[in-house]
mmCIF file of the C-alpha atoms, coordinates in Angstrom:
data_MODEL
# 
_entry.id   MODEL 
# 
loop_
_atom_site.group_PDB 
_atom_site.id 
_atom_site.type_symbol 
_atom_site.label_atom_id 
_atom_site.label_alt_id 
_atom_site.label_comp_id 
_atom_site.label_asym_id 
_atom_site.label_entity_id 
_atom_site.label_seq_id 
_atom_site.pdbx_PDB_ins_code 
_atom_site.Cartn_x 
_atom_site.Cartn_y 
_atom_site.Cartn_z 
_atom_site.occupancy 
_atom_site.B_iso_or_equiv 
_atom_site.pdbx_formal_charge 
_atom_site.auth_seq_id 
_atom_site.auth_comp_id 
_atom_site.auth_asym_id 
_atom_site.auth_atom_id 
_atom_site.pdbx_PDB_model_num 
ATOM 1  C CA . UNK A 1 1  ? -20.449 -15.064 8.245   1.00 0.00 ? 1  UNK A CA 1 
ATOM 2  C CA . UNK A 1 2  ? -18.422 -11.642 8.834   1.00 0.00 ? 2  UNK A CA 1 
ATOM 3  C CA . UNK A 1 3  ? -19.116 -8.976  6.446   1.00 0.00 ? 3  UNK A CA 1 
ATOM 4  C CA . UNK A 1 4  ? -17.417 -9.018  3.572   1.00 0.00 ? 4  UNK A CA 1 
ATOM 5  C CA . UNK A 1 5  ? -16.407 -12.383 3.714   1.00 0.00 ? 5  UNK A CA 1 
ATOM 6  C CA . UNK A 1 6  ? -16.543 -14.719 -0.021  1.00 0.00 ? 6  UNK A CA 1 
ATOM 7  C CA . UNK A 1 7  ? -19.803 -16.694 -0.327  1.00 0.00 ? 7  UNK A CA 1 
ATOM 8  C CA . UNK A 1 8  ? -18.817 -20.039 0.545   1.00 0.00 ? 8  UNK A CA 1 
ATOM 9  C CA . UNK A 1 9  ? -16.165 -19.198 3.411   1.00 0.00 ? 9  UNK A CA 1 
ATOM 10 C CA . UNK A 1 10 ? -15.846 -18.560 6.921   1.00 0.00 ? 10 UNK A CA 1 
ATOM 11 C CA . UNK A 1 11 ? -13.464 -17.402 8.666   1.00 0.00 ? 11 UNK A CA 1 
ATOM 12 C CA . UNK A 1 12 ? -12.425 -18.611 12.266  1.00 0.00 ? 12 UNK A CA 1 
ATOM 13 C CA . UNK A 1 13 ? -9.876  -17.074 13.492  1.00 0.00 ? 13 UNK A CA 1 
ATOM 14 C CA . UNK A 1 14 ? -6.775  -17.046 11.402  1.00 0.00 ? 14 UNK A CA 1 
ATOM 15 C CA . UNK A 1 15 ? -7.840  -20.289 9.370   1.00 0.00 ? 15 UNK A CA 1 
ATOM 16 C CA . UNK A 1 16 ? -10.554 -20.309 6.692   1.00 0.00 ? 16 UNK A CA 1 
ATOM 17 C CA . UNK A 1 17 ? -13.015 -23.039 6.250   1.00 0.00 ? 17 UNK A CA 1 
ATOM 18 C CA . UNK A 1 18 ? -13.889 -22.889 2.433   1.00 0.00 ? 18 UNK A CA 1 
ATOM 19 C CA . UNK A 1 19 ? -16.810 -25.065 1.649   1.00 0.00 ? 19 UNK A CA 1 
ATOM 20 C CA . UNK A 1 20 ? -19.030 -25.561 -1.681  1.00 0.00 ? 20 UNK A CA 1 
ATOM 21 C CA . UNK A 1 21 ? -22.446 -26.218 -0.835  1.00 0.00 ? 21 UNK A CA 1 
ATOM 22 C CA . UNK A 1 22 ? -23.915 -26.195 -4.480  1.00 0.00 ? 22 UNK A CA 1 
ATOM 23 C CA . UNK A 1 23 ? -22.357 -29.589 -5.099  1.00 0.00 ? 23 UNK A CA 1 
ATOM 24 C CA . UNK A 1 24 ? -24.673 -32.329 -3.543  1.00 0.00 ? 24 UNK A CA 1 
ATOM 25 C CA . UNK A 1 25 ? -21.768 -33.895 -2.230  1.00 0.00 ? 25 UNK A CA 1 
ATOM 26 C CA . UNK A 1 26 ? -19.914 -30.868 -0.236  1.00 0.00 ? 26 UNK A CA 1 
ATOM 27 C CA . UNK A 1 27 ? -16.499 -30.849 0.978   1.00 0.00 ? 27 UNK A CA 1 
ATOM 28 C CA . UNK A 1 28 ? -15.510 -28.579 3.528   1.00 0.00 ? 28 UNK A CA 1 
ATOM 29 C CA . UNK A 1 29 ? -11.381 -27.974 3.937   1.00 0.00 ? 29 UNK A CA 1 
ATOM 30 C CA . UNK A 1 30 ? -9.388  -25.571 5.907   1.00 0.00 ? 30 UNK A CA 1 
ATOM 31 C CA . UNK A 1 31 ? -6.979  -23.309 4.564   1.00 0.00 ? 31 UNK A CA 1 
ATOM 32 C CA . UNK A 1 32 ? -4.634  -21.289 6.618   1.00 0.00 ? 32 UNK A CA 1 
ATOM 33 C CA . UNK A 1 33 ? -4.755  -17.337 5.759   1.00 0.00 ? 33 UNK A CA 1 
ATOM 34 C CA . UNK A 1 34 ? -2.074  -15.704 6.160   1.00 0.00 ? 34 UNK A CA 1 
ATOM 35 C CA . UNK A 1 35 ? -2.485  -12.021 7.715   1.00 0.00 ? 35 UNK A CA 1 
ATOM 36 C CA . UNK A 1 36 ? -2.755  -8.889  5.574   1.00 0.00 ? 36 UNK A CA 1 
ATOM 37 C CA . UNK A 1 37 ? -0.389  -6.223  6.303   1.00 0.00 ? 37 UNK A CA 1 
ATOM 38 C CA . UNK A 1 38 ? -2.085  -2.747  5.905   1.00 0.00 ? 38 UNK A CA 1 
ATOM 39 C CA . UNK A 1 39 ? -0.665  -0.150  3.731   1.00 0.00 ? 39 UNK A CA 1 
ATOM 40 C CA . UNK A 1 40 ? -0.242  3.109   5.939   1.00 0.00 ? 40 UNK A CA 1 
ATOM 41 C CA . UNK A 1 41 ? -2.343  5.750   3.280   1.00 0.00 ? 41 UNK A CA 1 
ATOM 42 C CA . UNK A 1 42 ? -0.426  8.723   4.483   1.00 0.00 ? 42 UNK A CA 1 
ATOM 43 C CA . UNK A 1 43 ? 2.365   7.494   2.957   1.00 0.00 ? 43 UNK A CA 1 
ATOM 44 C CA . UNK A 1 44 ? 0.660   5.991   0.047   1.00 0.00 ? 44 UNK A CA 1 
ATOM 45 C CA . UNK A 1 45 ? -0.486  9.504   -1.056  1.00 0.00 ? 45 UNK A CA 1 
ATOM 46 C CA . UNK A 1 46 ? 3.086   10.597  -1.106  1.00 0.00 ? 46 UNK A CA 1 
ATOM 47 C CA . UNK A 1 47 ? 5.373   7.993   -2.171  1.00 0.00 ? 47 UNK A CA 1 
ATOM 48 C CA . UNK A 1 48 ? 5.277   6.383   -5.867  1.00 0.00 ? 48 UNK A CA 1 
ATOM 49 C CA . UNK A 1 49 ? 7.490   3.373   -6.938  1.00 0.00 ? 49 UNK A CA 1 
ATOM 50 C CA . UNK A 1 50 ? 9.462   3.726   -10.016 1.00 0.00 ? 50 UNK A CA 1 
ATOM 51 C CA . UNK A 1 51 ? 9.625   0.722   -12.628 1.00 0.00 ? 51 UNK A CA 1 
ATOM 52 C CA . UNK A 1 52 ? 13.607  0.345   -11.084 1.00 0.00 ? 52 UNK A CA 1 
ATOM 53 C CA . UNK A 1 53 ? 12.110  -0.405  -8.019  1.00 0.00 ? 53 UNK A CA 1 
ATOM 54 C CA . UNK A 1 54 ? 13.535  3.139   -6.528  1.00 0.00 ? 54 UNK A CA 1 
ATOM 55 C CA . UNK A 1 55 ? 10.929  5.503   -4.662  1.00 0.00 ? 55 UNK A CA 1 
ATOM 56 C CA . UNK A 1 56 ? 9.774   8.900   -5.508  1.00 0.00 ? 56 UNK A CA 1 
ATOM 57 C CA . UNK A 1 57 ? 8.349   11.808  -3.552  1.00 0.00 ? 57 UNK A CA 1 
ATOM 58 C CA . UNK A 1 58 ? 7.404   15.432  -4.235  1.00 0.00 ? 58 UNK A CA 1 
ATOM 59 C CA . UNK A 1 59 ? 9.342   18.060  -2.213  1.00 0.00 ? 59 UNK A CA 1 
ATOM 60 C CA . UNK A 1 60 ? 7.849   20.477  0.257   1.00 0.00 ? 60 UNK A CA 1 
ATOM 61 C CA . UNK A 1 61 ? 7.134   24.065  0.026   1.00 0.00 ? 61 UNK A CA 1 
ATOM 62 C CA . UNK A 1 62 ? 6.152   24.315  -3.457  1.00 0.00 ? 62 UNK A CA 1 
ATOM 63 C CA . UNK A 1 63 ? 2.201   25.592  -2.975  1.00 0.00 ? 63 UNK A CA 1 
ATOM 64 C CA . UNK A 1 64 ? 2.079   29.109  -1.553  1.00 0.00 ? 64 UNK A CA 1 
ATOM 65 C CA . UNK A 1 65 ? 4.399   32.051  -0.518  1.00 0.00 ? 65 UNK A CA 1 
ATOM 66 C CA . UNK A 1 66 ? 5.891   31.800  -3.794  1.00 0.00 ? 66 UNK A CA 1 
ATOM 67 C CA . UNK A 1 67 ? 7.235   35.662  -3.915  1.00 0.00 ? 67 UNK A CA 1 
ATOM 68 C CA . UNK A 1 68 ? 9.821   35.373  -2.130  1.00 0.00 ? 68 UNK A CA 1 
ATOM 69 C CA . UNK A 1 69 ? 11.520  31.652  -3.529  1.00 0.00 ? 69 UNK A CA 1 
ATOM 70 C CA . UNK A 1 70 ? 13.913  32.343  -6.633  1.00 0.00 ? 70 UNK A CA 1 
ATOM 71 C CA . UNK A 1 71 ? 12.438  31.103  -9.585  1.00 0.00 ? 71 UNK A CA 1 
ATOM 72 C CA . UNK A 1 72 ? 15.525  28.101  -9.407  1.00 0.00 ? 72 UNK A CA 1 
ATOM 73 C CA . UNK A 1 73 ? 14.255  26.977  -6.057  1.00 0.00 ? 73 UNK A CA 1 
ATOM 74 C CA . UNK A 1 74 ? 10.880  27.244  -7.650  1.00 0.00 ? 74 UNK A CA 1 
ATOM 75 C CA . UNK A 1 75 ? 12.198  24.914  -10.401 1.00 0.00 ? 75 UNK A CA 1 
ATOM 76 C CA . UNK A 1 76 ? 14.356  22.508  -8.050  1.00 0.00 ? 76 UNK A CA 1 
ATOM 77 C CA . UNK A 1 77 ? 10.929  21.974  -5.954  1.00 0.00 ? 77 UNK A CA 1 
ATOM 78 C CA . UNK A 1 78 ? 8.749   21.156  -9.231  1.00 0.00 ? 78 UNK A CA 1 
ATOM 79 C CA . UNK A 1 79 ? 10.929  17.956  -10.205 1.00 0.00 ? 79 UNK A CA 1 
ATOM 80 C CA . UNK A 1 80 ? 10.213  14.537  -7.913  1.00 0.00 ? 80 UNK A CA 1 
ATOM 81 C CA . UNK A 1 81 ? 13.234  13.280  -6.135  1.00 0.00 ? 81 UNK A CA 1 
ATOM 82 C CA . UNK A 1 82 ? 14.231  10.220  -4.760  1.00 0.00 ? 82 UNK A CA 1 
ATOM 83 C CA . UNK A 1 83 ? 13.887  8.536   -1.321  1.00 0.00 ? 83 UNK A CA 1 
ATOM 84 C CA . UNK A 1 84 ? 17.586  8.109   0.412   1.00 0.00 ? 84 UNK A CA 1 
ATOM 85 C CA . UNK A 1 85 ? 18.425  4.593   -0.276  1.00 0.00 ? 85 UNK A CA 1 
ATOM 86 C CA . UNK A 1 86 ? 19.105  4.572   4.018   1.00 0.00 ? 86 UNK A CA 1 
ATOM 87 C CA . UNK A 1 87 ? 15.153  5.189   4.134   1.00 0.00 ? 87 UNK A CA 1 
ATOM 88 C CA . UNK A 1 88 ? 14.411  3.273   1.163   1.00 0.00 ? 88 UNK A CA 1 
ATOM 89 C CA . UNK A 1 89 ? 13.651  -0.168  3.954   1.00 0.00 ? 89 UNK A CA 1 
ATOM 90 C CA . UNK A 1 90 ? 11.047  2.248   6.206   1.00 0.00 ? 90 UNK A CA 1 
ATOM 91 C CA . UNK A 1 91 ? 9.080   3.571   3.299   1.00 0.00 ? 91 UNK A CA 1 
ATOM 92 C CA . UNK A 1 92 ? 8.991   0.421   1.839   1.00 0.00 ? 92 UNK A CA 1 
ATOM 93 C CA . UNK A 1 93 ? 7.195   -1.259  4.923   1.00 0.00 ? 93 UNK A CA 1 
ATOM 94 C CA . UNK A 1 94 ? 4.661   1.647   4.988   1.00 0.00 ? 94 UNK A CA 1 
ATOM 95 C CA . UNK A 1 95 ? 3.511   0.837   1.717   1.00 0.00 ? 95 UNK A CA 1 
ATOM 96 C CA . UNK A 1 96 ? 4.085   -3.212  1.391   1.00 0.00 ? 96 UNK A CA 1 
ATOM 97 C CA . UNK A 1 97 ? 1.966   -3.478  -2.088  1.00 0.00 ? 97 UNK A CA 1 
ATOM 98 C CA . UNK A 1 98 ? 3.562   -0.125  -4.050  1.00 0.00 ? 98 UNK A CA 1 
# 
């Protein structure tokens, strides 16, 4: 049995063969799994969906060399803004369960 697996299943492949072996009686059946898509964690760390269904991100340069930014850049960095809805598709297939 692979690591991690559920007691009672195995997994062959792309099917899983669930089984109950505490009954006296067991039944084994297959179920097909489908395939888990992985959420890229780069992107989880930076993107945040809104209850709307729109998604946020923090702007760059907002950590250090401060001195020199005006204190309305400063401000205009601070606030989260919203992803372009022409990128909106990409994000949202980096992160599949935001």
């Amino acid at each position: 049995m692979p690591f991690g697996a559920p007691l009672g299943q195995r997994l062959e492949g792309r099917r899983c063969v669930v089984s109950d072996r505490l009954e006296p009686n067991f039944i084994e059946q297959e179920r097909n799994i489908m395939p888990k898509i992985k959420t890229n964690r780069g992107a989880a760390k930076r993107f945040k969906v809104t209850g709307t269904g729109k998604i946020a991100y923090s702007k760059s340069n907002a950590n250090h060399i401060l001195t020199k930014k005006t204190t309305k850049r400063k401000r205009v960095l601070r606030k989260s803004h919203m992803v372009d809805k022409t990128n909106t598709a990409m994000v949202k297939r980096l992160i599949p369960y935001a």
